[in-house]
N, C-alpha and C positions, 0 to 999 in steps of 0.2 A: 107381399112385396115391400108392404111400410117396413114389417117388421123385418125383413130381412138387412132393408137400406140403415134401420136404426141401429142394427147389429154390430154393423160397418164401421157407422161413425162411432159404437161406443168402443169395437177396436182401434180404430184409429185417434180417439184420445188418450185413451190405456198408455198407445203405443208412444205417442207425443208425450203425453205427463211424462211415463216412467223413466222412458229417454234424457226430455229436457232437466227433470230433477237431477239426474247424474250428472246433465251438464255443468249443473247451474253450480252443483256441491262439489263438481271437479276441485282441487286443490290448485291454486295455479304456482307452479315455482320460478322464487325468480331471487335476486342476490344482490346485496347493495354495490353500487361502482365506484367499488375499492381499489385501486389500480395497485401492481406487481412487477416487478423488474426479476424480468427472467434470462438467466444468463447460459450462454453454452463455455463451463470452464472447464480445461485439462488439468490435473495435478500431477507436479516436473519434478525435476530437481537437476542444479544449471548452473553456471559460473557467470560472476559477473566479467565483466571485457573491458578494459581500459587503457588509456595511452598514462604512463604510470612513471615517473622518474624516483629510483631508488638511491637513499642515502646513506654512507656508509658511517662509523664511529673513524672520526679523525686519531684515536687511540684507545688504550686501554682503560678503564676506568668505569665511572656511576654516569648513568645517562639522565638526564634531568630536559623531561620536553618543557618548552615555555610555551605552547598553546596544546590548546583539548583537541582532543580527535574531530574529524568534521567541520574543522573551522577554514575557511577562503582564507590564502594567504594570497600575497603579490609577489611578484619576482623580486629577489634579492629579500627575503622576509629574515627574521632571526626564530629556526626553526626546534634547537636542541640544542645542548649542549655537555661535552664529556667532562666528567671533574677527574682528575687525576691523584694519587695517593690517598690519605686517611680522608673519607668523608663521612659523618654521622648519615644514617639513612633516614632519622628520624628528623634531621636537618634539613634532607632531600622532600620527606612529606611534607614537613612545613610550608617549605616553599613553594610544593607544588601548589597547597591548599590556601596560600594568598594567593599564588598566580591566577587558580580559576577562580578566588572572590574576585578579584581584579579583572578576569575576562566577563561575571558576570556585570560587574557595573558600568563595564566599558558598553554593555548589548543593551540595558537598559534606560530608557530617557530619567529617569530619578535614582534614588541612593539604592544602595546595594542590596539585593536577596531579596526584601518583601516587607508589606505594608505594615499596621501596627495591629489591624484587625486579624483574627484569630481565624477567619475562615481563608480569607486571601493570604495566609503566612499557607495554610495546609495548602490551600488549591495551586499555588507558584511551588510549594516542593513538591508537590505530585508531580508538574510539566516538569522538571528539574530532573526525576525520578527519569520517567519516560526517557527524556533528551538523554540523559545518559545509559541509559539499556539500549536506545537504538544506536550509541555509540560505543557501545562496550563496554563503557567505565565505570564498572561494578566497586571501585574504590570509592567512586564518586557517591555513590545508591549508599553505602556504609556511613558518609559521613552525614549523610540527613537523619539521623538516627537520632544525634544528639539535638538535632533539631526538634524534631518532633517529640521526643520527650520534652524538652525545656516548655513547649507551647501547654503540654496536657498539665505541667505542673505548675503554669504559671510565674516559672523563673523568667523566660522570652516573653514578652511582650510588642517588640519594636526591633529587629536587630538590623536595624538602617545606620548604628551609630558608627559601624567600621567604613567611614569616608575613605574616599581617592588617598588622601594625602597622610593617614595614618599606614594604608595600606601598602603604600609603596616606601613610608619609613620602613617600617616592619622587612619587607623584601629586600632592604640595604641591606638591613642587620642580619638578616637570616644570610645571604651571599657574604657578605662580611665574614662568617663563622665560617663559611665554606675555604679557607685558608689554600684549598690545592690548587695547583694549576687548570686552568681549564681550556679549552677549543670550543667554539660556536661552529653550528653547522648553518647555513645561510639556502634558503631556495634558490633555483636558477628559472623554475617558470611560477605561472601562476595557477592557482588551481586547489584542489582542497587536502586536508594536510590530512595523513592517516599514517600510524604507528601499527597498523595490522601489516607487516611485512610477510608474505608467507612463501615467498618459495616462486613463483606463479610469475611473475610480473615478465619474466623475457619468456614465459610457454606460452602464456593468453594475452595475444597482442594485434589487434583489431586488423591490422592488415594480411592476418596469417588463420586465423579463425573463420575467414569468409572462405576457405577453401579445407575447410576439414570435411573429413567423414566418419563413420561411426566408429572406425577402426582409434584413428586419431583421438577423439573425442575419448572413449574407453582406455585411454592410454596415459592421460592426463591423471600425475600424481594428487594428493591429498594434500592438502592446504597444510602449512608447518607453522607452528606458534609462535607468536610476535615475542622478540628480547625483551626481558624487564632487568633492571636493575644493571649489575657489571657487566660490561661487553667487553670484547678485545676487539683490536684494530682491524680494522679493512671488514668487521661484522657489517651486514645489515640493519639500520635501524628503525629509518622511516620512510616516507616517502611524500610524493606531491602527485596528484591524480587530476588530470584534465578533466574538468567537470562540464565542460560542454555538450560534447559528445561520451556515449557511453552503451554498450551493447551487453545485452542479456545471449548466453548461447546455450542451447538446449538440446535434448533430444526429442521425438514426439513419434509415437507408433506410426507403420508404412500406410496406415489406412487413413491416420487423422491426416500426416503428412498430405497426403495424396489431393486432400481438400483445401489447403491452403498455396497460396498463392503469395511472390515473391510483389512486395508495395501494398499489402493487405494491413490496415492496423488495426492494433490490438492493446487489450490492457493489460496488465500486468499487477500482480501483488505479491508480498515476500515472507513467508513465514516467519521471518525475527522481525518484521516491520509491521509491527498493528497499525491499522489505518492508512498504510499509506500507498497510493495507489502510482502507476503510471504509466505512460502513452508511448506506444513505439510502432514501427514499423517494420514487419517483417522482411529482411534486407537479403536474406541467405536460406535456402532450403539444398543442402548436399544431394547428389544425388547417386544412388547407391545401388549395387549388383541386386537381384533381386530375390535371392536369398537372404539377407539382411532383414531386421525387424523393425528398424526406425530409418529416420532420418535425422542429420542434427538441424537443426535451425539457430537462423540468427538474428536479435532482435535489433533492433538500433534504436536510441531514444535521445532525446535531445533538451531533456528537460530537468534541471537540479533536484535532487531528492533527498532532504537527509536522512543520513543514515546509508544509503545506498553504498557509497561509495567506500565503506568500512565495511562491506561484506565482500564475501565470495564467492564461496562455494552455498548454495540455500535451497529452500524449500522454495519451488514458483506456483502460483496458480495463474494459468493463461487463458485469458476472457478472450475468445475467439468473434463470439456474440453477443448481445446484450439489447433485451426488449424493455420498454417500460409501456404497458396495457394493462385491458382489462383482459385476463382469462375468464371463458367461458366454455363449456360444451359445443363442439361439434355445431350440434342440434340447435343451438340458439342463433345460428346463423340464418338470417332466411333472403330470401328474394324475392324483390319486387320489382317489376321492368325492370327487370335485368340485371336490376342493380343489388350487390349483397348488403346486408344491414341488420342490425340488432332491433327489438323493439325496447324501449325504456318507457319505463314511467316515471313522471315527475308528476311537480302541483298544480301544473297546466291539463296531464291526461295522460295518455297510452301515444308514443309516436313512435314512428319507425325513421331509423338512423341511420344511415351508408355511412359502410366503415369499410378500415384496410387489416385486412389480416396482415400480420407482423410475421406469424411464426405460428405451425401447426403442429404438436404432436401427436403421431398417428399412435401412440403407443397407450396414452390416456384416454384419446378420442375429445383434446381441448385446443383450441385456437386462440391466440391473441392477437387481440384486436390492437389497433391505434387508439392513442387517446386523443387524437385529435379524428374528427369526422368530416367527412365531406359532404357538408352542409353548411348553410350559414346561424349556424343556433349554439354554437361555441360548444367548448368539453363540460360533461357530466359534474354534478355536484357528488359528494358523499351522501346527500340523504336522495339521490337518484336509486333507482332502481331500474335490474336487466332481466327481461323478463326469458326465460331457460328452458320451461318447458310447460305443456299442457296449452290452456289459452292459448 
């Protein structure tokens, strides 16, 4: 009987040991709480929507703008003007090219262009660079050229020395040589000034886009190239763009359509616009026979953007949603009375956190979590850790 009962216990230590060892050398996984911004975005492509007044050339002749594209004018502004008969075009550049040293030192609180230092000359024509791609003005991107070489060879040093009042001598003289007759064209509202004329401005017009359909939509010509140089009379030249209000119109599959809802906001980003994001509100969703593969939608936004309002026709990507958590496994979620929650480790120990799931996909098998917890012990540090699986 001893020997049968010691038999026992020496199986049941075997059993314990060999067990607990596995335990003990279990691996435990778990991942530092790095947090993630998880987005649900469509890729579009969509017209911009504007209340938009079109200027015409008071005559025949060379068009010479006095402000850069993108700039806030006021009513009654001095927008363009046509020169008439013989005009040098290389007279016309000139001019252009003090008017915008002259717009740049108007925007800056000190002297003109950039500092004496070599890295802040490079780092203000980079933004220089930029500001002009999101406006178009690939003239403008050409003449930093000679900037940037003068810096690498040490000719530039400071080029602060073309003061206000040298600048505007120079801009007499240069008008001065322009000897032809000429016409100023004057704004009638206020609003932001753009030489991208294209065709569009009486088809895409905010009170007549809230009732399109796919039909409509699909039916809308192709953007037409903005006049440079000689124009004839009663031409298109420019215009002034209500910059208050401003709508994105799109199309989006019948299925994503289906899930969206008309007062839902959303973000918005533009393929010629690096970085630049913005906020609107879904105003319009058509609605369509149901043979049809989309629907059009219409965004509205109420927020100045440069650059925006010099596009048209573009590339959209539309942020429908947007999480910022931790992703984690499914599996890392557990329950305790009732309640869901992660376990973390910190320098304190092992504790369990009630959290809100944000957003599930069933197609990874991951969940995100809130970064904020519902508890009083505040969000996760970066050397925190979540513990995911095993333990």
């Amino acid at each position: 009987m001893k020997k049968g009962a010691f038999f026992i216990l020496l199986c049941l230590l075997a059993f314990f040991l060999f067990y607990g060892m596995r335990y003990l050398k279990r691996t435990e996984k778990s991942q530092l709480a790095i947090s993630e911004v998880y987005e649900n975005v469509v890729t579009i492509e969509g017209y911009m929507v504007r209340t938009e007044q079109v200027y015409t050339a008071p005559a025949d002749g060379a068009i010479y703008h006095y402000i850069s594209e993108g700039t806030k004018v006021k009513n009654n502004s001095a927008l363009m003007t046509v020169y008439t008969g013989d005009v040098s075009e290389q007279t016309l550049a000139d001019l252009n090219s003090v008017a915008q040293k002259l717009e740049e030192l108007q925007n800056s609180n000190s002297s003109y262009a950039f500092g004496s230092n070599s890295k802040e000359n490079l780092d203000t024509i980079k933004d220089n660079i930029i500001k002009a791609a999101n406006r178009n003005e690939l003239y403008n991107i050409e003449g930093y050229e000679s900037q940037i070489t003068g810096i690498a060879t040490g000719n530039i040093t400071d080029v602060r020395t073309s003061s206000k009042e040298e600048l505007l001598a120079k801009k007499s003289s240069l008008e001065a040589m322009l000897s032809s007759n000429k016409t100023d064209v004057y704004s009638h509202m206020a609003g932001v000034y753009s030489k991208n004329v294209d065709g569009l401005e009486d088809v895409l017009l905010p009170k007549s886009v809230l009732s399109y359909k796919l039909a409509d939509f699909n039916a809308i010509g192709e953007p037409k190239a903005r006049p440079e140089g000689n124009v004839s009379a009663g031409q298109p030249v420019c215009k002034v763009v209500n910059n208050q209000t401003w709508y994105v119109m799109t199309t989006v599959d019948k299925e994503i359509a289906s899930k969206l809802k008309e007062g839902q906001k959303v973000k918005l980003r533009f393929d010629r616009l690096p970085g630049i994001d913005a906020s609107g509100t879904i105003q319009y969703i058509s609605k369509e026979d149901s043979n049809t593969s989309a629907n059009v939608v219409v965004i509205r936004c109420e927020k100045h953007k440069d650059g925006v309002f010099s596009l048209r026709k573009t590339g959209i990507e539309l942020v429908l949603e947007s999480y910022e958590g931790y992703r984690v496994p499914m599996s890392a979620v557990r329950i305790e009375d009732g309640e869901k929650g992660i376990m973390v480790r910190d320098e304190m120990g092992t504790h369990f956190r009630k959290c809100t799931i944000l957003h599930t996909n069933t197609e990874d098998q991951t969940v995100i979590i809130s970064k904020e917890f519902n508890d009083s012990k505040g969000r996760l540090k970066e050397t925190d850790t979540i513990i995911i699986g095993e333990k």
